[in-house]
Residue frames relative to the residue before (quaternion, step in Angstrom):
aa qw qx qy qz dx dy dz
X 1.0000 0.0000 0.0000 0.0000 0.00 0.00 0.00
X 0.6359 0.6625 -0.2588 0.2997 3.29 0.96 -0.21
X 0.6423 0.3682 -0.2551 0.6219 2.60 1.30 -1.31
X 0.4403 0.6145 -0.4899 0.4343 3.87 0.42 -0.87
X 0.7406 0.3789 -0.2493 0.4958 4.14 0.49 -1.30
X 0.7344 0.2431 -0.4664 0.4291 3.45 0.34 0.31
X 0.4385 0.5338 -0.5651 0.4511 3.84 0.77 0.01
X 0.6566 0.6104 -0.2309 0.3780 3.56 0.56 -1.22
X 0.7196 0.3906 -0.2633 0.5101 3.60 1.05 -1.37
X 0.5362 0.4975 -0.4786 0.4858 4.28 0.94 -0.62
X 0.7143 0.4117 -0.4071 0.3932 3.45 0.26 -1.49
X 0.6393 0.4886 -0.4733 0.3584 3.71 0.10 -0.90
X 0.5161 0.6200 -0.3980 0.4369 4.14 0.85 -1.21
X 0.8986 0.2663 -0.0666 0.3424 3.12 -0.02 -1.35
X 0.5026 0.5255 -0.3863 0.5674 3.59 1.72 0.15
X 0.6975 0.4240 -0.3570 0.4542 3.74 0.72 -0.34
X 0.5707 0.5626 -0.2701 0.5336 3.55 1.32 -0.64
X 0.8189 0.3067 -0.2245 0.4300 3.64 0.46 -0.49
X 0.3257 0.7174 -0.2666 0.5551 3.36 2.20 -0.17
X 0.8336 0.2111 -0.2098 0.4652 3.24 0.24 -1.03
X 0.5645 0.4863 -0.4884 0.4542 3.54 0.86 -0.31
X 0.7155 0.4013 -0.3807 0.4268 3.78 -0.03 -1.14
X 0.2768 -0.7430 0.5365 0.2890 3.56 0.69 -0.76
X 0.2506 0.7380 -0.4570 0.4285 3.63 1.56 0.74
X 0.3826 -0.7492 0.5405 0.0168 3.14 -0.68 1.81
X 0.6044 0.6091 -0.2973 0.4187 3.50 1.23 -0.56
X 0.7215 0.4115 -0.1461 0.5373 3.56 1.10 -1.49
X 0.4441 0.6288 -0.3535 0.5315 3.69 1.65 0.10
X 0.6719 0.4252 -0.1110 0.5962 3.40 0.54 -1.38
X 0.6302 0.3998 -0.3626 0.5582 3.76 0.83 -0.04
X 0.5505 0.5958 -0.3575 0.4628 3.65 1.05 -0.73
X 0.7777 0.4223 -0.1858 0.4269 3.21 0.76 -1.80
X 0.6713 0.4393 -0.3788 0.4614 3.60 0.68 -0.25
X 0.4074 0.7430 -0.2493 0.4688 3.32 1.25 -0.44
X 0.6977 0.4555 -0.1674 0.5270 3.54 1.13 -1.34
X 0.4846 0.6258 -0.3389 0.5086 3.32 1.40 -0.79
X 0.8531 0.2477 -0.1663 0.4281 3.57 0.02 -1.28
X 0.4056 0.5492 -0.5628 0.4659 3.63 0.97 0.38
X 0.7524 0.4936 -0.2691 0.3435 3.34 0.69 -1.58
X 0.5809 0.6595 -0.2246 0.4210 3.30 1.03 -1.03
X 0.5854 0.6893 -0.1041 0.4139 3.27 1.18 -1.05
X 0.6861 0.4634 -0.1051 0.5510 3.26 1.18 -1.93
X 0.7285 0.3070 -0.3232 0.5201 3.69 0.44 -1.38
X 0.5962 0.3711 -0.5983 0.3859 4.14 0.12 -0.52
X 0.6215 0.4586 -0.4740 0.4228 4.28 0.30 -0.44
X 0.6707 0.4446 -0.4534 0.3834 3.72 0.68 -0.93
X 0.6068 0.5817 -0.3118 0.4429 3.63 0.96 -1.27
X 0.6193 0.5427 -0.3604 0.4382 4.11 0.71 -1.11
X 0.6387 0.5046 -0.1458 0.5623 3.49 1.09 -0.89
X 0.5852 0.5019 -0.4217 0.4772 3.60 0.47 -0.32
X 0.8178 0.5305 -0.1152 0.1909 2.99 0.75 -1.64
X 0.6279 0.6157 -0.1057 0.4642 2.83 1.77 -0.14
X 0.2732 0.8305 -0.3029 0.3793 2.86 2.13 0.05
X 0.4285 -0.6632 0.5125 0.3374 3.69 -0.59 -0.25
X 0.4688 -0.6726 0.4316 0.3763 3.36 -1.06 0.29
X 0.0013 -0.8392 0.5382 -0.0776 3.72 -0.23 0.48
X 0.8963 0.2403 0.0066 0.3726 3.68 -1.02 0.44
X 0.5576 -0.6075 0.1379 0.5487 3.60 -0.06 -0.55
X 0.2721 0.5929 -0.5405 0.5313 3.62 1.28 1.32
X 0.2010 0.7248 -0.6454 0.1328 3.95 0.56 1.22
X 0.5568 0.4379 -0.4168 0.5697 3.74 0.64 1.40
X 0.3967 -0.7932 0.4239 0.1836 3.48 0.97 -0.57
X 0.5086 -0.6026 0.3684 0.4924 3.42 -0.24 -0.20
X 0.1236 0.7797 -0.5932 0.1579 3.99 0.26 1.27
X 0.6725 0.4493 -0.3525 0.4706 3.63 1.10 -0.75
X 0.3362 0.6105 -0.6427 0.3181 3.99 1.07 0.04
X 0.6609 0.5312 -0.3227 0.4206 3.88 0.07 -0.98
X 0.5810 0.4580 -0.3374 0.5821 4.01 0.95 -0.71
X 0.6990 0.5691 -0.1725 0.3972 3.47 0.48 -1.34
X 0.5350 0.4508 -0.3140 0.6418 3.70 1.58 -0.88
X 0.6399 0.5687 -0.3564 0.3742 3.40 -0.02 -1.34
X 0.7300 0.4237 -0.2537 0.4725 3.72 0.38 -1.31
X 0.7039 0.5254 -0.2483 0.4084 3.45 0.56 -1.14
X 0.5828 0.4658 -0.3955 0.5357 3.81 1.52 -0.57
X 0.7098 0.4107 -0.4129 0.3961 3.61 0.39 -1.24
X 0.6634 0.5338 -0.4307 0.2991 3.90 0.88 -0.36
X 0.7368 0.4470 -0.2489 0.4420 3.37 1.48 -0.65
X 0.3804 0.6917 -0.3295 0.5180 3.15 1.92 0.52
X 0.5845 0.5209 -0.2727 0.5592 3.63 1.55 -0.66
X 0.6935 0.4430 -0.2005 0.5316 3.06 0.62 -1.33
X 0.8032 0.2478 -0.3749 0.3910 3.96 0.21 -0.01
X 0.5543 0.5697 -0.3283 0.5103 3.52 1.59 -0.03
X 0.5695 0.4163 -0.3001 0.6421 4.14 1.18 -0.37
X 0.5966 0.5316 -0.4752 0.3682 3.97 0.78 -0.15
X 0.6901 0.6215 -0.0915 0.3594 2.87 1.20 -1.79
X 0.6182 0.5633 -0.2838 0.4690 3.33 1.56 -1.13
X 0.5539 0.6821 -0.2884 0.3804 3.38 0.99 -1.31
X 0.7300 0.4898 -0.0973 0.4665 3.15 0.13 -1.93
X 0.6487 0.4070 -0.4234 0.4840 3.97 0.49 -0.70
X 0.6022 0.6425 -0.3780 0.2858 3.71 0.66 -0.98
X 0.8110 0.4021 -0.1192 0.4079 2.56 0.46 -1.42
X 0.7110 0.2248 -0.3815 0.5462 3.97 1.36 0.79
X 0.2212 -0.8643 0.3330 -0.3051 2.77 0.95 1.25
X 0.7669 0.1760 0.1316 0.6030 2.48 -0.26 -2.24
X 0.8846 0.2125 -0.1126 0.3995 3.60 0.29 -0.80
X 0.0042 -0.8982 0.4396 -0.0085 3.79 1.20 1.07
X 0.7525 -0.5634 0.3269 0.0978 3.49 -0.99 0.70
X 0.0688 -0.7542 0.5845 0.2912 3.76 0.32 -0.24
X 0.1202 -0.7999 0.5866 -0.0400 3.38 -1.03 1.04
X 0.4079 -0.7536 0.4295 0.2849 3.44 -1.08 -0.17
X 0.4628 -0.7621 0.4048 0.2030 2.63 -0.12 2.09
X 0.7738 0.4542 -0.3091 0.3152 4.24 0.57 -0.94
X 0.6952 0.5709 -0.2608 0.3503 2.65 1.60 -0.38
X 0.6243 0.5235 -0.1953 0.5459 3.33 1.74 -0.51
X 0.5316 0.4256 -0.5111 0.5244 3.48 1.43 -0.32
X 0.5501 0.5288 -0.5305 0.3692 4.09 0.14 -1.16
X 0.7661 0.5300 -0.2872 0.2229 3.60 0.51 -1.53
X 0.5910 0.6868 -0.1038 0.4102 3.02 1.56 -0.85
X 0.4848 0.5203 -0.3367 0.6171 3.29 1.71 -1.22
X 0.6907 0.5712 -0.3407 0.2838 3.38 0.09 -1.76
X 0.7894 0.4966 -0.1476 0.3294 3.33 0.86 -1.39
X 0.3510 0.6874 -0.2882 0.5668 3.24 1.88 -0.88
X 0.7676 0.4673 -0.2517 0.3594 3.59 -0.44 -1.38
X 0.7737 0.4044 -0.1419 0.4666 3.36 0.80 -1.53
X 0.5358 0.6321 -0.2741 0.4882 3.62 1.29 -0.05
X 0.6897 0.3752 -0.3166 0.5322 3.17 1.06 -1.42
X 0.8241 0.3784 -0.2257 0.3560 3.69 0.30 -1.06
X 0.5127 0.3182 -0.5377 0.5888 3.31 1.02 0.84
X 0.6714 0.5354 -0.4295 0.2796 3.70 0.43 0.23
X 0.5178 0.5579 -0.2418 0.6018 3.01 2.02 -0.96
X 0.6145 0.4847 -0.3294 0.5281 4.06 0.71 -0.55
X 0.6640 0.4699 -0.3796 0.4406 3.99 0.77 -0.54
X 0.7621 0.5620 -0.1473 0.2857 3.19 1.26 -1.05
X 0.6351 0.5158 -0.3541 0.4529 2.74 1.67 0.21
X 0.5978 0.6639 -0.3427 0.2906 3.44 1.53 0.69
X 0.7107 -0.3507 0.0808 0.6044 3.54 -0.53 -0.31
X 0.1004 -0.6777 0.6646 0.2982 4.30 0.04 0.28
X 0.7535 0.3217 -0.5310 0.2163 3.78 -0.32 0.21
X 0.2520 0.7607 -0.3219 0.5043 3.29 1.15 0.49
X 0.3720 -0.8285 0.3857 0.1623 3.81 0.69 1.09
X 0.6241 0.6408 -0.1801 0.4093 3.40 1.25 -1.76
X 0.7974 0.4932 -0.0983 0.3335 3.08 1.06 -1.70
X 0.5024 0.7699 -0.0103 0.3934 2.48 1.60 -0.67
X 0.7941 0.3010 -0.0590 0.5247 2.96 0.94 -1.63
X 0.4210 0.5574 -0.4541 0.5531 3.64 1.92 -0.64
X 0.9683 0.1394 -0.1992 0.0577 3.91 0.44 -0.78
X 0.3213 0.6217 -0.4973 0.5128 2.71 1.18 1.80
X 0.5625 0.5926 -0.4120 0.4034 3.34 1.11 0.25
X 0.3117 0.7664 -0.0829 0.5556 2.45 2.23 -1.53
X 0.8027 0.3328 -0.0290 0.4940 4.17 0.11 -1.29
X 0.6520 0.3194 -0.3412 0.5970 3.79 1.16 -0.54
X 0.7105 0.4495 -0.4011 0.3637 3.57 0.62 -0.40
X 0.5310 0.6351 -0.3520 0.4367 3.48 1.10 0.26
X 0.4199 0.5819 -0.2707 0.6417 3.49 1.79 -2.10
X 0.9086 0.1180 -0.2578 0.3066 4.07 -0.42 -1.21
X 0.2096 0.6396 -0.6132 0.4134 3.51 1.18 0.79
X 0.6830 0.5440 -0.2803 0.3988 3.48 0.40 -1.83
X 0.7943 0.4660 -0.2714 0.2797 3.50 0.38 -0.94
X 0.3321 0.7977 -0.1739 0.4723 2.71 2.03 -0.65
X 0.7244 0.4837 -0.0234 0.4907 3.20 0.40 -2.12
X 0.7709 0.2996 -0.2828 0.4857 3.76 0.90 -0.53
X 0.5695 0.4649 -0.5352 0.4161 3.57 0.82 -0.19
X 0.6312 0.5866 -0.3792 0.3371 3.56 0.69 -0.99
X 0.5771 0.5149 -0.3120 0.5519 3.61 1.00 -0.97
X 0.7162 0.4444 -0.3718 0.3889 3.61 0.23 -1.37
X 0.8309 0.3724 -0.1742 0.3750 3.85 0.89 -0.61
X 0.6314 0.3152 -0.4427 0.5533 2.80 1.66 0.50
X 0.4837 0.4323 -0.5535 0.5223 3.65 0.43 1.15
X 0.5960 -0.6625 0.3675 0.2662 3.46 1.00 0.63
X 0.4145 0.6426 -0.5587 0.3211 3.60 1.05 1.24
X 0.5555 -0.6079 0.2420 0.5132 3.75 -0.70 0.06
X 0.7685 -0.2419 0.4812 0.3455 3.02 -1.93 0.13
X 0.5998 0.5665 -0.4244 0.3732 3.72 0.27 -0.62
X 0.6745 0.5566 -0.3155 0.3683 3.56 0.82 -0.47
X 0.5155 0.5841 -0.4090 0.4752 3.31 1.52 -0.45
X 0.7906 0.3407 -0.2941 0.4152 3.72 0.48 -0.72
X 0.5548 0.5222 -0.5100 0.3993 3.52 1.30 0.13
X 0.6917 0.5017 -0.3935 0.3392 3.21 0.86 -1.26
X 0.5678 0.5780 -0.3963 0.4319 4.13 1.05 -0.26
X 0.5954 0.5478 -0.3498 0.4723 3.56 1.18 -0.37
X 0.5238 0.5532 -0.2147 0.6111 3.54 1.43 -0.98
X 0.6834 0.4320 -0.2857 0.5145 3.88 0.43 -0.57
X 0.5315 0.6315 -0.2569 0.5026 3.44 1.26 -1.11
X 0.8020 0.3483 -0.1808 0.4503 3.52 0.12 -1.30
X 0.6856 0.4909 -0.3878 0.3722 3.41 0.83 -0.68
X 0.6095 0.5667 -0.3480 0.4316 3.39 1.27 -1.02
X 0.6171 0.5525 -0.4059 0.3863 3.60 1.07 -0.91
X 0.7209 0.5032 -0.3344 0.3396 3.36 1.10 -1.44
X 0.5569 0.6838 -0.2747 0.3831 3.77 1.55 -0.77
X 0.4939 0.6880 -0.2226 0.4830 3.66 1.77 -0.66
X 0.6664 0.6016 -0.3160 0.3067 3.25 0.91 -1.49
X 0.5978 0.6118 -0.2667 0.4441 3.71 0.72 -1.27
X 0.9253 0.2194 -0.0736 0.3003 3.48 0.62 -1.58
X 0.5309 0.4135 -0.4982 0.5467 2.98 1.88 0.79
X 0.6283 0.4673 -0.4115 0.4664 4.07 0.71 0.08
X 0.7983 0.3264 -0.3665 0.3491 3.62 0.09 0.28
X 0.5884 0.2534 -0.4571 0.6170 3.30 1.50 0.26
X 0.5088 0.4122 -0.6524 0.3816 3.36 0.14 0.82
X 0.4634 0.6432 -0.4655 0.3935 3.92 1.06 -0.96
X 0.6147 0.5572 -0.2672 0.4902 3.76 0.75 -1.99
X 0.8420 0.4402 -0.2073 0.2328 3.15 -0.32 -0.85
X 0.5994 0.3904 -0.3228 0.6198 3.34 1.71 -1.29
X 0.4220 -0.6329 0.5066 0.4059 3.96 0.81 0.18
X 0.1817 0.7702 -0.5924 0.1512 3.55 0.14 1.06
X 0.4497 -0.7362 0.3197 0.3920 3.21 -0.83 0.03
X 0.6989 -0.5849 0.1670 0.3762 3.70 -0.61 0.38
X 0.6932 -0.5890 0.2757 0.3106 3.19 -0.90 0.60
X 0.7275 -0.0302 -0.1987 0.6560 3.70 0.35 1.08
X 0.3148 0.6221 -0.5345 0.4777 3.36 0.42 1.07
X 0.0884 -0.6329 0.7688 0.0220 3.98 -0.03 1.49
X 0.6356 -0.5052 0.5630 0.1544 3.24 -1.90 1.72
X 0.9093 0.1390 -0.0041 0.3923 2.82 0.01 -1.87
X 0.4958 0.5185 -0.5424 0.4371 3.52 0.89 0.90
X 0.6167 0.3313 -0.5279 0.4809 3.46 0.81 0.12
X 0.5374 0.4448 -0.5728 0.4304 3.72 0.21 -0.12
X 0.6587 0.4352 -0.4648 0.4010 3.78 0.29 -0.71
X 0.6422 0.5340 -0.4519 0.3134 3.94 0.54 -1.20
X 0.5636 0.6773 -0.3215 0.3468 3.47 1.30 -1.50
X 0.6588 0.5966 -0.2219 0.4010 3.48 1.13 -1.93
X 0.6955 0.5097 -0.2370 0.4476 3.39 1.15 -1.30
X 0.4408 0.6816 -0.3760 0.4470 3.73 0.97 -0.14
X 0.2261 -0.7157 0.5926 0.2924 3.80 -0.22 1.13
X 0.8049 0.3208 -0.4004 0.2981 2.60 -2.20 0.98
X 0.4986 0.5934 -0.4194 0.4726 3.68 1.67 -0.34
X 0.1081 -0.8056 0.5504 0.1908 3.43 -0.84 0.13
X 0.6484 -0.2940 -0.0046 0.7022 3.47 1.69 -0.24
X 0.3839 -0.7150 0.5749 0.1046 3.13 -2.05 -0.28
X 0.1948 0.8637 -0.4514 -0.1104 3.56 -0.65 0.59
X 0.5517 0.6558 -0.3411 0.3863 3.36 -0.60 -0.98
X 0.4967 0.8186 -0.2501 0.1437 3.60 0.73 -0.01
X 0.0927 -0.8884 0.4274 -0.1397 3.21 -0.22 1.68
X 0.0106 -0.8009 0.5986 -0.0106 3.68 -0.13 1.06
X 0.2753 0.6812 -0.6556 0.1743 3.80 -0.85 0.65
X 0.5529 -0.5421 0.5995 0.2025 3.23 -2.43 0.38
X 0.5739 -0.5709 0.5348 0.2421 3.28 -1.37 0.89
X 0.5818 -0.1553 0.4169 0.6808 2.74 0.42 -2.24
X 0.7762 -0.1700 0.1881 0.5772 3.91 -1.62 -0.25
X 0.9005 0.0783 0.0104 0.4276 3.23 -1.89 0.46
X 0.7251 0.4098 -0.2908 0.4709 4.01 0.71 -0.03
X 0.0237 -0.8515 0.5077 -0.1292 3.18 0.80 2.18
X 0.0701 -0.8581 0.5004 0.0917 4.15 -0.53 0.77
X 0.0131 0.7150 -0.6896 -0.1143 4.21 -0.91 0.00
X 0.0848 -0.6634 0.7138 0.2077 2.97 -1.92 0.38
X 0.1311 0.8153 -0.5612 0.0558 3.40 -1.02 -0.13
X 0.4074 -0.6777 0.5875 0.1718 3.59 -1.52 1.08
X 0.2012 -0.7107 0.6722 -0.0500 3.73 -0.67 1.41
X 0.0333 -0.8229 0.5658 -0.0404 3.22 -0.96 1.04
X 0.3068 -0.8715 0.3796 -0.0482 3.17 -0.07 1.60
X 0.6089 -0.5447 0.4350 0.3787 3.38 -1.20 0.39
X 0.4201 -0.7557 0.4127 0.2865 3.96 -0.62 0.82
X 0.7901 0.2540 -0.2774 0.4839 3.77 1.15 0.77
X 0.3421 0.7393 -0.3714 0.4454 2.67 1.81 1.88
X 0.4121 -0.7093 0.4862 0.3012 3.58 -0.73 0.45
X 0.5367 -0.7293 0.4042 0.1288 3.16 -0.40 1.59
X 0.7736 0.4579 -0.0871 0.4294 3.27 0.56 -1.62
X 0.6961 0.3004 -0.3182 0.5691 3.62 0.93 -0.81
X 0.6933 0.3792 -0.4949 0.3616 3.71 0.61 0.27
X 0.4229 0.7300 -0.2233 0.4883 3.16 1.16 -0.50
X 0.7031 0.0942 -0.1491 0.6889 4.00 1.15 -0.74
X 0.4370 0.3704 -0.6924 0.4387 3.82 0.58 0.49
X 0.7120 0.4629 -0.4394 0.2929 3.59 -0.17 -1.57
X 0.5668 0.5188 -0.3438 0.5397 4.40 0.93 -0.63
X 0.8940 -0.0520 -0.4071 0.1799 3.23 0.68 0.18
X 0.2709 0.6410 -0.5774 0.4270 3.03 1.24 1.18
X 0.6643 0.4539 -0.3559 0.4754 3.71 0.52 -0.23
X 0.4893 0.5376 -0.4308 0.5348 3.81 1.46 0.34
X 0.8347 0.3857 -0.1609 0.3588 3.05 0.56 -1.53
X 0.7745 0.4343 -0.2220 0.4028 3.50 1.25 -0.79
X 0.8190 0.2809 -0.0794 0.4940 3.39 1.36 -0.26
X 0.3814 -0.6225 0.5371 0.4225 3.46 1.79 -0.38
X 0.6481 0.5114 -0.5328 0.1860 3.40 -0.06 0.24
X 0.3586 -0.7688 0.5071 0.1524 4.14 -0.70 1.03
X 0.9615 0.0083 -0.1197 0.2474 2.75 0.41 -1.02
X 0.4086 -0.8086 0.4153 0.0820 3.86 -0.08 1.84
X 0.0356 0.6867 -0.7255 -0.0263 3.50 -0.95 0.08
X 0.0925 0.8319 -0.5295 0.1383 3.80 0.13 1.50
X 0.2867 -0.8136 0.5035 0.0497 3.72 -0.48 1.09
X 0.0724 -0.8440 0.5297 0.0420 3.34 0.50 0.80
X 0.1160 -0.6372 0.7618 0.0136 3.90 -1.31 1.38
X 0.3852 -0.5624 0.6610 0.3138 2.98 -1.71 0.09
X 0.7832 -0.2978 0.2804 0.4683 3.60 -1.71 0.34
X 0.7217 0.4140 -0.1774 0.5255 3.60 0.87 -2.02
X 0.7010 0.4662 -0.3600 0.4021 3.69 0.01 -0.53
X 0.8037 0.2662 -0.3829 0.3697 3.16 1.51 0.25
X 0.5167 0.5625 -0.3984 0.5079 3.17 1.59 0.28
X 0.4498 0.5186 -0.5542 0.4708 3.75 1.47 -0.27
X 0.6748 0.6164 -0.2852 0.2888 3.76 0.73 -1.36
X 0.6466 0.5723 -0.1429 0.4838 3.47 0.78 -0.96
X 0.7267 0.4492 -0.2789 0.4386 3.31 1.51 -1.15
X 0.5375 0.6726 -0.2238 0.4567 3.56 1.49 -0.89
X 0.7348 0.1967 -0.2774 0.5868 3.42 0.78 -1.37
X 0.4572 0.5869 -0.6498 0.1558 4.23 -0.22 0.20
X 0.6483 -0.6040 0.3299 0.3258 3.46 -0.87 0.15
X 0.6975 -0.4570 0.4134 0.3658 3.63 -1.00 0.23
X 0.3771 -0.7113 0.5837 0.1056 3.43 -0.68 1.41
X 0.3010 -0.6882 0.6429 0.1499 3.95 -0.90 0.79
């Protein structure tokens, strides 16, 4: 990510500098999304660094969800720079600019390059890793609106109109909007403690069920800390002349092997301890 942030900080310099000269609403809107992925950049490092914090106090997680919390906060400022962009093309529309078509195609090449090879550098990191993730698809649209970039210039220096400069920023617009989508639904998912993405609910409750000596299971809660740190609890209710413990570390590690999931928090009842239970909490007889 680092290095990815300085490819990101030249290109942005020299996209706002050549923006304002051509007056090329397209290589603007490349400038401005740009700003996005600088920023993006900075808070996934600040958040990577949080996370590594110890647990301490009554943060007995630590700060792991800073990286969920980055993630959300990019795809929101991903809305907010993709509804700017949209705005601003309308409205020159009707009345587009004359730009410099040679100057916005060079800029475009320039940008292109520096997109791909901070995308190809992102990709070589952890992708399950939310943060990373979300730095590289910004990282991947900013390459897609390099390209667009690269064709309005061409399209206006073969002497088509100016109008293409503000379509091709609408096109930049949508993509950024569509790039948002990923990184404002799954740290919401994290957060509402949902369970993970391909994680069937009720096939782990069945795998548990299938586990000799289980007799059922409730109470059951699968969710994500943060990236790659997938957790469940649940009350297993066993046969009453079963061995708790050895079922209790079979079922921990079938739930490693079958679902990725480390870390368990399994309450283990017997058959009676739950029909004693069930009998206590029923209600007063009239």
């Amino acid at each position: 990510m680092w290095i990815a942030l300085a490819i990101n900080v030249a290109m942005l310099v020299v996209a706002a500098g050549v923006g304002v000269r051509t007056r090329s609403r397209a290589v603007l809107a490349d400038a401005g999304h740009g700003v996005a992925d600088v920023g993006s950049i900075v808070l996934a490092l600040i958040a990577a660094r949080l996370a590594l914090m110890p647990a301490a106090g009554r943060r007995t997680f630590g700060y792991q969800r800073s990286e969920v919390l980055a993630a959300l906060v990019n795809g929101l400022l991903l809305v907010l720079v993709g509804t700017v962009i949209a705005v601003e093309a309308f409205g020159r529309l009707g009345d587009p600019p004359s730009i410099d078509g040679a100057g916005v195609l060079a800029l475009g090449l320039l940008g292109l390059l520096g997109n791909v090879a901070a995308t190809v550098v992102l990709a070589r990191g952890q992708r399950q890793d939310i943060n990373l993730e979300g730095v590289l698809r910004h990282s991947a649209a900013d390459a897609l609106g390099s390209l667009g970039v690269v064709v309005a210039g061409a399209f206006v220096l073969a002497g088509g109109s100016d109008v293409v400069d503000p379509i091709v920023s609408l096109l930049i617009s949508a993509l950024i909007l569509a790039s948002s989508w990923r990184l404002i639904k799954e740290p919401f998912d994290v957060l509402m403690e949902a369970a993970p993405a391909g994680v069937d609910v009720e096939g782990v409750g069945r795998t548990i069920c299938e586990e000799q000596g289980v007799r059922s299971v409730h109470d059951l809660h699968v969710w994500t800390v943060t990236s790659g740190f997938r957790a469940i609890a649940a009350h297993v209710v066993v046969s009453a002349d079963a061995d708790r413990d050895l079922i209790r570390r079979r079922l921990e590690l079938t739930l490693r092997e079958s679902f990725d999931i480390e870390h368990t928090t399994l309450q283990m009842e017997e058959e009676a301890e739950q029909g004693l239970l069930e009998v206590e909490n029923a209600p007063p007889r009239a």
